[in-house]
C-alpha positions as CSV (number, residue, x, y, z in Angstrom):
1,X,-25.9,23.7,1.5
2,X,-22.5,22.5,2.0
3,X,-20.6,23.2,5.6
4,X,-17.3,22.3,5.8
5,X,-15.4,21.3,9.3
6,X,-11.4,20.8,9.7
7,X,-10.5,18.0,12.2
8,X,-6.8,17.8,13.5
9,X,-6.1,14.2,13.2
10,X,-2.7,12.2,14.8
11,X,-0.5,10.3,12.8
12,X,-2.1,6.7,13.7
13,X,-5.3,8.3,12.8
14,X,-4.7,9.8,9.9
15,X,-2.9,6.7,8.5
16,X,-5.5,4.3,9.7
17,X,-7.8,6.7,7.7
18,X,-5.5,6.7,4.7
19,X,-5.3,2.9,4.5
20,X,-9.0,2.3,5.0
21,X,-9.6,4.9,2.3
22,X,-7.3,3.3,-0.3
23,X,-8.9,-0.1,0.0
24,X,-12.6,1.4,-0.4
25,X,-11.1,3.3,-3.7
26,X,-11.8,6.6,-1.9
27,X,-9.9,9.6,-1.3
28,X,-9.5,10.2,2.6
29,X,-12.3,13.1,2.7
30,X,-14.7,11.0,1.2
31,X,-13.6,8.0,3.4
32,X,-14.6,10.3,6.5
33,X,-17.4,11.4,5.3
34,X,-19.0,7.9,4.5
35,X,-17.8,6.5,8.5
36,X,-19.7,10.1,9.8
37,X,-22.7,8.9,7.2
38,X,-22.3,5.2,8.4
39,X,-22.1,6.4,12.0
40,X,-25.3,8.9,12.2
41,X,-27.3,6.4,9.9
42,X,-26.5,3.6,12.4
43,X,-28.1,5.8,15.7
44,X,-31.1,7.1,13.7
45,X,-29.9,10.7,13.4
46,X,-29.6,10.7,9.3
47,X,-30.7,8.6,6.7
48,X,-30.2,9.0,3.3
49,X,-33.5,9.7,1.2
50,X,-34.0,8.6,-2.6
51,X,-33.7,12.1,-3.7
52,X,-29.7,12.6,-2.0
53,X,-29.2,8.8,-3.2
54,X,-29.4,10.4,-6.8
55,X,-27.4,13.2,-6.4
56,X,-24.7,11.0,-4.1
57,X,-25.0,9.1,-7.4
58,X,-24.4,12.1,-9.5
59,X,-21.7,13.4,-7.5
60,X,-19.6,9.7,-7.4
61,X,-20.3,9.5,-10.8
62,X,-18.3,13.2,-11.2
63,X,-16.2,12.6,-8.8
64,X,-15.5,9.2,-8.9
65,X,-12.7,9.7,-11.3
66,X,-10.4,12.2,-9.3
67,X,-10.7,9.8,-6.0
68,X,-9.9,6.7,-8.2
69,X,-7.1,9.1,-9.4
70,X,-6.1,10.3,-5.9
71,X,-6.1,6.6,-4.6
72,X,-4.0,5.5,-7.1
73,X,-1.3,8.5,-6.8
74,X,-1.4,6.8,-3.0
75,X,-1.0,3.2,-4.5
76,X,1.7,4.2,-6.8
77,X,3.6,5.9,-3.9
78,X,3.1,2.9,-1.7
79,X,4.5,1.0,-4.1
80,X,7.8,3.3,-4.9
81,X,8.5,3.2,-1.0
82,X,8.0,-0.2,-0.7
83,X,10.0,-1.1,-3.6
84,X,13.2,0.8,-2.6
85,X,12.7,-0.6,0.8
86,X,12.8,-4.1,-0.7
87,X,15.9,-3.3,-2.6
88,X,17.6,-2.1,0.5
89,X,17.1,-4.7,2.5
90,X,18.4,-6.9,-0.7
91,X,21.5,-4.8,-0.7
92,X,22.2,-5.0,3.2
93,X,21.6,-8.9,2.7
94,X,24.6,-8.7,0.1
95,X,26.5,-6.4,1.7
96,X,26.4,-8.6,5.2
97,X,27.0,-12.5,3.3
98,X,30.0,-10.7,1.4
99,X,31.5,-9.9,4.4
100,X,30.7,-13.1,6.3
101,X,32.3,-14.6,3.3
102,X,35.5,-12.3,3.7
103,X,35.6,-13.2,7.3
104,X,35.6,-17.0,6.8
105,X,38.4,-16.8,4.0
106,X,40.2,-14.5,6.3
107,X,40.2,-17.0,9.2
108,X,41.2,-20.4,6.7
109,X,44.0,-17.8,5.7
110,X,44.8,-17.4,9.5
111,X,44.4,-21.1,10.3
112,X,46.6,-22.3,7.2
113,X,49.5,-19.9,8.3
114,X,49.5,-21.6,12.0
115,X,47.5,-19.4,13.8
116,X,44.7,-21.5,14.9
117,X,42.8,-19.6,17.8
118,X,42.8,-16.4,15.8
119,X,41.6,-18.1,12.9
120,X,38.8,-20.1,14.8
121,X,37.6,-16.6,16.6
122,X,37.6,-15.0,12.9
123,X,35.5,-17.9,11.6
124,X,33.4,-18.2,14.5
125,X,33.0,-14.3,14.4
126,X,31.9,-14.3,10.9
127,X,28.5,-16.1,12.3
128,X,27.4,-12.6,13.7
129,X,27.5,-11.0,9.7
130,X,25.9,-14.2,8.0
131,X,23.3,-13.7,10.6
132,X,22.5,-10.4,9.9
133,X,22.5,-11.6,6.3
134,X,19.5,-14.2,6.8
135,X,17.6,-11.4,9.1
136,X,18.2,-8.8,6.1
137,X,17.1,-11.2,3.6
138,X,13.7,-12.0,5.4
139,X,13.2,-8.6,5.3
140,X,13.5,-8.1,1.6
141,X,11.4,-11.2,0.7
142,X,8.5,-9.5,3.2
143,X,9.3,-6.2,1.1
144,X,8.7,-8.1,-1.7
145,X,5.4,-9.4,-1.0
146,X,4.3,-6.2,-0.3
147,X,5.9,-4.9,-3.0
148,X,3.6,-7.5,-5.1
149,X,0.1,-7.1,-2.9
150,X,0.9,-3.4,-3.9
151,X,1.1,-3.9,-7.3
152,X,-2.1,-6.5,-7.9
153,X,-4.2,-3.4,-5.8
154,X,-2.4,-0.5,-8.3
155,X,-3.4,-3.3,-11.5
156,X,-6.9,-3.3,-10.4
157,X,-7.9,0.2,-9.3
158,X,-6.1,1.4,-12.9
159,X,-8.7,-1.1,-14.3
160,X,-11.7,0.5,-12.3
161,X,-10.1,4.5,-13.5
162,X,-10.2,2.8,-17.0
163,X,-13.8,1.8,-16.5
164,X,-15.2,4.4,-15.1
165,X,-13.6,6.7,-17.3
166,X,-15.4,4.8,-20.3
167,X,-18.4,4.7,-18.6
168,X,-18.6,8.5,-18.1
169,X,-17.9,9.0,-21.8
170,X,-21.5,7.5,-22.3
171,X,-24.5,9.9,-23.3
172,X,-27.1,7.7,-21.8
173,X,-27.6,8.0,-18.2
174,X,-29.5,4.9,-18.1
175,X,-26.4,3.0,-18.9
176,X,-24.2,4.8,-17.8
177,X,-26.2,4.5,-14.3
178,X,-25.9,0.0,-14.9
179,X,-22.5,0.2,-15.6
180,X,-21.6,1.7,-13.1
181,X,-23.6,-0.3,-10.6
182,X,-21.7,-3.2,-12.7
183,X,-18.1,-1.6,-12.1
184,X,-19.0,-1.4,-8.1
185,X,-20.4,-5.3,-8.2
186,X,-17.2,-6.5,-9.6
187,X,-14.6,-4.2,-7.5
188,X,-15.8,-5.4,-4.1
């Protein structure tokens, strides 16, 4: 019999939950169940007998598909956000060098028509943009990373959804039962 519980979680919580989830190719409700499972196991208070280890086995094998597909809705998100992210911070880089550049032209301008202190303050002032150029750019290149860690994880869980959607295609459960056990060997 199955008994369901809700549990109000925070925002840290929930998104600590979320991320531990997505690397363990779970979907957060199964990720909470396994820590509770881990948990009781680890003080004596449930242990998991052969007979559940087969349906558990059953039910991953039924189910496995719609986390896989749940944590890679997640992935793909990630990787939207973080890509637009990137491109801001690219765009703010741009934006910030183009008008340091304008300021420095500006002040040679000022300095060539004779007025030299306004012209040194308008170069000199053009620092502060060209600074906030560099910090922007750091910024995007860190996007980017991410942007890139994102996409090696979304590349590889596609390749487990491919995988185990092949797998459940087969009629014996024997093989079907190995493959699997292959698929988990090679994804962790």
């Amino acid at each position: 019999m199955v008994k369901r519980v809700t549990i109000p979680l925070e925002q840290q919580e929930y998104s600590a939950l979320l991320e531990m989830a997505v690397e363990e190719l779970r979907n957060p409700r199964d990720q909470l169940r396994h820590i509770l499972r881990q948990e009781l196991e680890r003080r004596g208070l449930w242990s998991l007998t052969a007979d559940r280890h087969s349906q558990a086995n059953q039910e991953v094998g039924n189910e496995g598909v719609g986390s896989t597909a749940f944590v890679l809705d997640q992935l793909e998100l990630g990787y939207r956000q973080t890509r637009e992210q990137a491109q801001g911070w690219f765009r703010f880089s741009l934006i910030a060098a183009c008008v340091g550049f304008a300021l420095v032209g500006v002040g040679v301008i000022t300095v060539i028509f004779g007025q030299t202190t306004a012209g040194i303050i308008t170069v000199i002032s053009s620092v502060i943009p060209d600074v906030a150029a560099a910090l922007f750019f750091v910024q995007s290149k860190a996007a980017n990373q991410r942007v890139d860690t994102i996409q090696a994880k979304l590349t590889e869980a596609h390749e487990v959804q491919t995988a185990v959607e092949i797998v459940n295609t087969m009629s014996d459960p024997t093989t079907q039962d190995n493959l699997k056990a292959e698929i988990v060997r090679k994804a962790l």
